[in-house]
N, C-alpha and C positions, 0 to 999 in steps of 0.2 A: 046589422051584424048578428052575427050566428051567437051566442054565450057558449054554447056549450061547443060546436067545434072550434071556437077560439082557446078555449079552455085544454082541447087535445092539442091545440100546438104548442102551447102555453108548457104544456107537461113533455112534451118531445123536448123543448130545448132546456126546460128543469136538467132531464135524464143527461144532455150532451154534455151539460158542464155541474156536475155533483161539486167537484172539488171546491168551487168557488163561491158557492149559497150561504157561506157556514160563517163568514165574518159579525162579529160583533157590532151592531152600528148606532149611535145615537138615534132618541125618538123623541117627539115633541106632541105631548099629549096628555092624557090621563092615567093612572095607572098607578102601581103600589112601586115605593123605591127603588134602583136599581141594585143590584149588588156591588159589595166593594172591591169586587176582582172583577177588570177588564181585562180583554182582549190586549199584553203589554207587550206585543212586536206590530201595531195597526201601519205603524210607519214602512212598515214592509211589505204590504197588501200592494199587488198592481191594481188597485182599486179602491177609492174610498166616497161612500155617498152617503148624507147625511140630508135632514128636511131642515129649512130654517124658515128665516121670514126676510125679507124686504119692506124698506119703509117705501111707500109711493109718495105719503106726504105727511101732513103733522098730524094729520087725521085719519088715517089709512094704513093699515101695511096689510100686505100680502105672502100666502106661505110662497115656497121655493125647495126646490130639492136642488144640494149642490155635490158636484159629482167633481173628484179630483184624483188626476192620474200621473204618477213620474214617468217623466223623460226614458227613464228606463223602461217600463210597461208597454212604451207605445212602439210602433213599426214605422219608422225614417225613411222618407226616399230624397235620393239628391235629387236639386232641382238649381242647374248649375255648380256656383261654388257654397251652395248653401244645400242645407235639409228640412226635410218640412213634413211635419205631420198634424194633425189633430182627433176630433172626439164628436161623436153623433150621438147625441141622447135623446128617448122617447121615454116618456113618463104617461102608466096608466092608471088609474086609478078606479080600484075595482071594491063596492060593496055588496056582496051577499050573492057573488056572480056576478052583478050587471057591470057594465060600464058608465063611472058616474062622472068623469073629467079625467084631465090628465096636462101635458105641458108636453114642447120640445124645444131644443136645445144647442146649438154646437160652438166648436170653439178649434181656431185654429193657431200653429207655431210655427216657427221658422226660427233655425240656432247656426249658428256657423262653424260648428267642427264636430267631427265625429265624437269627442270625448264626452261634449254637454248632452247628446243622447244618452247616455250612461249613465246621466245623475239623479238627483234626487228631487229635482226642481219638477214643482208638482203642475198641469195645463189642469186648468178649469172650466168647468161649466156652470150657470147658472140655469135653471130650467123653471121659470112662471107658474105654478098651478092654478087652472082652475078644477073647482071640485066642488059638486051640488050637495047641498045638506050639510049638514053640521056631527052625524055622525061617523066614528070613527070609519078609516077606510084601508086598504091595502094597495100602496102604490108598489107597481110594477117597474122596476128602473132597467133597460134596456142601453147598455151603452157598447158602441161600435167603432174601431180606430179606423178613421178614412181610410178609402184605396186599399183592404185587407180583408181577410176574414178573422181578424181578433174582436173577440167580442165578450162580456161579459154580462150576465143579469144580477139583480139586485132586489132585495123585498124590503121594504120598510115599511112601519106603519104610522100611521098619523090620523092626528084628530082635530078637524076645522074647530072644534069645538073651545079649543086651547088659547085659539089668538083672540078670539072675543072674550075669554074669560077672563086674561089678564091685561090691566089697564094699563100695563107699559112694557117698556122692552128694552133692550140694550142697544142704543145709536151705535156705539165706540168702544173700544177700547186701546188706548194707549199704554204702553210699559217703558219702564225703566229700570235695567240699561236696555238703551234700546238695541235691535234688532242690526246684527251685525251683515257683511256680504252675504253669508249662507244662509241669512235668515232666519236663524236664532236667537236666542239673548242668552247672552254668556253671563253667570254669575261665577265669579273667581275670589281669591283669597283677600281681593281688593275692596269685593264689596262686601257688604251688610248684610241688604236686604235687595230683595226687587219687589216693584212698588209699581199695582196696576193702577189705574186713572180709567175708572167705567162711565161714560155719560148716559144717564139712562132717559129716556122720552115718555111724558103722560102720554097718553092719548088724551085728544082734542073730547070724544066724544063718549069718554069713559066714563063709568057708576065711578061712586069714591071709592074713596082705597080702602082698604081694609087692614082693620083693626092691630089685627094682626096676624102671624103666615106668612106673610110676605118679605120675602129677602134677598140679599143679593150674595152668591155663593161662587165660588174661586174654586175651582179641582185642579189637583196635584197628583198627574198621575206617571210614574217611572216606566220607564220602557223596556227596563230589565225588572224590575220590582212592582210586581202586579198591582200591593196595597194602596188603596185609592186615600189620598188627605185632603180634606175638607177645611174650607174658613167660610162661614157665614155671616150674616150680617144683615141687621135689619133695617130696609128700605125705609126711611121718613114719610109718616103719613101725611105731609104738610106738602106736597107737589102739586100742586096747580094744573089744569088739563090745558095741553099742549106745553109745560113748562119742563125743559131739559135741567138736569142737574149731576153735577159730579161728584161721585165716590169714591175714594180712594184705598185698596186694599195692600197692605202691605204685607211680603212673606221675608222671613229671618230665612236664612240661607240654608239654617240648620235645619228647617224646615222640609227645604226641599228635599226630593229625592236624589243622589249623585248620577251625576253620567243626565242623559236626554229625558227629560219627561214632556210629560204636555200641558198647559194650564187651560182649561177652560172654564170659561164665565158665565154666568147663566143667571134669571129669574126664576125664584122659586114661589109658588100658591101652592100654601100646606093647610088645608082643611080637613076636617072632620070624613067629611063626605068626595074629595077631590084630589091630588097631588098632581098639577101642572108646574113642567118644566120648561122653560124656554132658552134652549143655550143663544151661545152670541159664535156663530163663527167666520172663518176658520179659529180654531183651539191656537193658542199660540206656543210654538217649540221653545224650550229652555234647554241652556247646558247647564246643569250646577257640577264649579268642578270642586266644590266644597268637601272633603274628605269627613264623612261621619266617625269621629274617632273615639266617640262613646260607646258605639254599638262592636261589641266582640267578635261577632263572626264577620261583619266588613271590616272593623281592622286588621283581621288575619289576612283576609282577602289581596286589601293593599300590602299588607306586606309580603305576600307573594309574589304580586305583580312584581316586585322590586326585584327580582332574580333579573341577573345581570347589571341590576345598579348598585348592589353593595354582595361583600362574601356573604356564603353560607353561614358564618357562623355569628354575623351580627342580626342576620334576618332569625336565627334560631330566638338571639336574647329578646326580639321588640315584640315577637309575637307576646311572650310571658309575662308583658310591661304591662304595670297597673293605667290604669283609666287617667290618673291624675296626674302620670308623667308622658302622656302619649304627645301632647303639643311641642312640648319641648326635646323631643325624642324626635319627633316629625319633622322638625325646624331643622334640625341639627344634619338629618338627611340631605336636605337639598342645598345647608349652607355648602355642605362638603361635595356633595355631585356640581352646584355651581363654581365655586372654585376649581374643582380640578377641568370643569370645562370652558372657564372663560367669563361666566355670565353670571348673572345676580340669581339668589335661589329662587324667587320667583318663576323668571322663564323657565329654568331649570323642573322647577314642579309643573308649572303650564306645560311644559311639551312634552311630559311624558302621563300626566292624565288626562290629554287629548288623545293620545296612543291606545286610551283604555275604552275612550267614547267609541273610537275610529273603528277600532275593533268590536265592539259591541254592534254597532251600526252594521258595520260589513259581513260579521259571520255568525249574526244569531241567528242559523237555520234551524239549527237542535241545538237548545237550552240559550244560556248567555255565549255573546260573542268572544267576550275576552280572556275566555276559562277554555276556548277551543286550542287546540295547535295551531292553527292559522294566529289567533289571537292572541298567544304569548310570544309567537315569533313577533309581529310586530310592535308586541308592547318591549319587548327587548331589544331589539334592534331597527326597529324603523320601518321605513317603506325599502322592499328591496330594488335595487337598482334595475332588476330584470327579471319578468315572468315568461313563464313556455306552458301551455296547457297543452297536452295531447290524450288522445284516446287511447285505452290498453285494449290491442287485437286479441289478448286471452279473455277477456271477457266483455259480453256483451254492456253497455252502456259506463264501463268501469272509466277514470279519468284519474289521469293524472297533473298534479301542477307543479312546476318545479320552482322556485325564487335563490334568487343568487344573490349576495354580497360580496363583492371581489374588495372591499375595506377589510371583510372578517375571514377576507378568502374558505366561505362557504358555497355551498351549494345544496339547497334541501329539499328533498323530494315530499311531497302530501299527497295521498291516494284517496280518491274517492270508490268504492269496492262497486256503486248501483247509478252510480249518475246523479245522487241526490243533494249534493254539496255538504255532504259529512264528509270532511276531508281530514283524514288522521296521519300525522309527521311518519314515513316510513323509516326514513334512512338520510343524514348527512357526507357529505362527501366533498371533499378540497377541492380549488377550481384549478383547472389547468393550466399552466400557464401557453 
């Protein structure tokens, strides 16, 4: 192989896709701490690739790049009464120019209805490296949706040097509550806490443990709320090589972030001279639909949201409520919205801050979701019963969407002015009959 006219094609399809080089990605290696603001919309990237490791056995593990695409990101073709797509990944691994290893990869689907192409159920790849030497490298991640020309490149960097240097790693991790139909784990008014269960593995053939530095660390990180929360915890130097053993980390609710974040789990070696990380993935999704109601600028927040659930001039008084009447001000909301709607205050507060998720989830193109016009009509009124997206002839890539409720006999219009899915509430208007 050529280095350097590899290197010019290499730079041709850099230049084809700019837009997509720029995500934030986990690394596994050496290196000075990360900072406390991540990338907090990654859940909306049609692309996520991240290095991990695989155990091969009690004495053994091997790195791995794993590469995970939604339903939505990929290109469906029927094939019968069904649709079917997948993912081609090629992993290079480049030091100082040369080519020094690499992996490759694919992984295929098949769903039964048009709608599940639309979701958020993520297909995967795992992709083997091999990689010569022990210092750090530049992998190349290449991934391609079968039968198409979508494609995306990916940079990561990694360090062979990481997995030999840490004498264990993360087997497992189990949570609780656990993981609902969508794959989450919902923490509600029910519960307490949620409470991970990490089985960590010696290595068979590992130096001892060390002293100290060594630990086991849990991130908390919001999807609308950058700041990253940390829980630490020091690994017992008393693990036996090849002896598996369980940890248990427990987060207070209050802890968490509100609305989706992500927990991820990791090994930490914090030395003088070193700082290796080894997460454990995939990160696991959390809902917390825990309402922070110490914090001033999220209680105003919720109580805005509440427009359409109580008059204007109760939402004027709660905003101005002290801190130490805000529980029992809170309570009293949902006794009265579940009474006047049938049901106990509970579902009544469940289904309308899943209204706030749903919306975050769906329209955080620019900024938070549920602060958009898309996202206060639904946190008000629901899912509407009927959408129309069409194109406006006055202007090039302009779009309109319209959603109806023939309950509130409405009809509401949302312009997007550039094609960008900024779509701002133009005008209301009563449905015909």
């Amino acid at each position: 192989m050529n280095p350097g006219s590899d290197r010019w094609r290499r730079l041709i399809f850099h230049l084809a896709v700019p837009c997509l080089v720029l995500a934030s990605l986990p690394l596994v290696g050496c290196g000075p701490a990360p900072s406390a603001k991540i990338d907090p919309a990654r859940n909306r990237l049609p692309l996520d690739a991240w290095v991990s490791v695989l155990s091969k056995d009690k004495a053994e593990v091997q790195s791995c790049v794993r590469v995970a695409a939604p339903h939505r990101s990929l290109i469906f073709r029927r094939s019968g009464e069904s649709f079917r797509s997948g993912l081609e990944v090629r992993v290079i691994a480049w030091r100082d120019g040369v080519q020094v290893g690499g992996g490759v990869g694919e992984a295929r689907v098949t769903v039964g209805d048009v709608e599940t192409t639309r979701g958020e159920t993520p297909l995967e790849v795992t992709v083997p490296l091999v990689v010569r030497g022990g210092e750090p490298v530049t992998l190349e991640v290449a991934v391609r949706v079968v039968e198409s020309s979508r494609s995306w490149i990916r940079e990561l960097t990694f360090s062979p040097h990481a997995l030999s240097s840490l004498p264990l790693w993360i087997a497992a991790v189990q949570a609780w509550p656990a993981a609902g139909p969508g794959g989450d784990h919902v923490v509600d008014a029910t519960v307490d806490s949620l409470r991970l269960h990490v089985t960590l593995q010696r290595r068979a053939d590992s130096d001892d443990l060390p002293g100290d530095g060594l630990s086991l660390v849990s991130e908390a990180t919001g999807e609308t709320q950058g700041d990253l929360v940390l829980m630490r915890q020091p690994i017992p130097g008393d693990l036996a090589p090849g002896e598996t053993r369980i940890m248990t980390m427990v987060w207070a609710t209050g802890q968490l972030p509100f609305g989706r974040c992500r927990l991820q789990t990791l090994v930490e070696l914090a030395r003088d001279t070193q700082w290796i990380r080894l997460p454990h993935e995939p990160p696991l999704d959390v809902v917390c639909l825990r309402v922070p109601l110490a914090d001033d600028d999220s209680w105003r927040r919720h109580v805005d949201w509440l427009d359409g659930v109580l008059e204007e001039s109760r939402r004027d008084s709660l905003r101005e409520i002290p801190v130490t009447d805000r529980r029992g001000a809170w309570d009293a909301v949902w006794r009265d919205v579940g009474n006047a709607a049938g049901e106990s205050p509970f579902q009544a507060e469940r289904r309308h801050l899943r209204r706030i998720v749903s919306a975050d989830d769906r329209f955080g193109t620019y900024g938070r979701g549920a602060r958009s016009d898309r996202g206060r009509t639904l946190i008000r009124w629901g899912e509407p019963s009927r959408t129309e997206s069409y194109a406006d002839a006055r202007a090039a890539g302009a779009v309109w969407e319209v959603w109806e409720y023939p309950d509130r006999d409405h009809r509401l219009f949302f312009f997007d002015a550039h094609g960008t899915g900024d779509f701002r509430l133009r005008r209301k208007e009563p449905l015909i009959p």
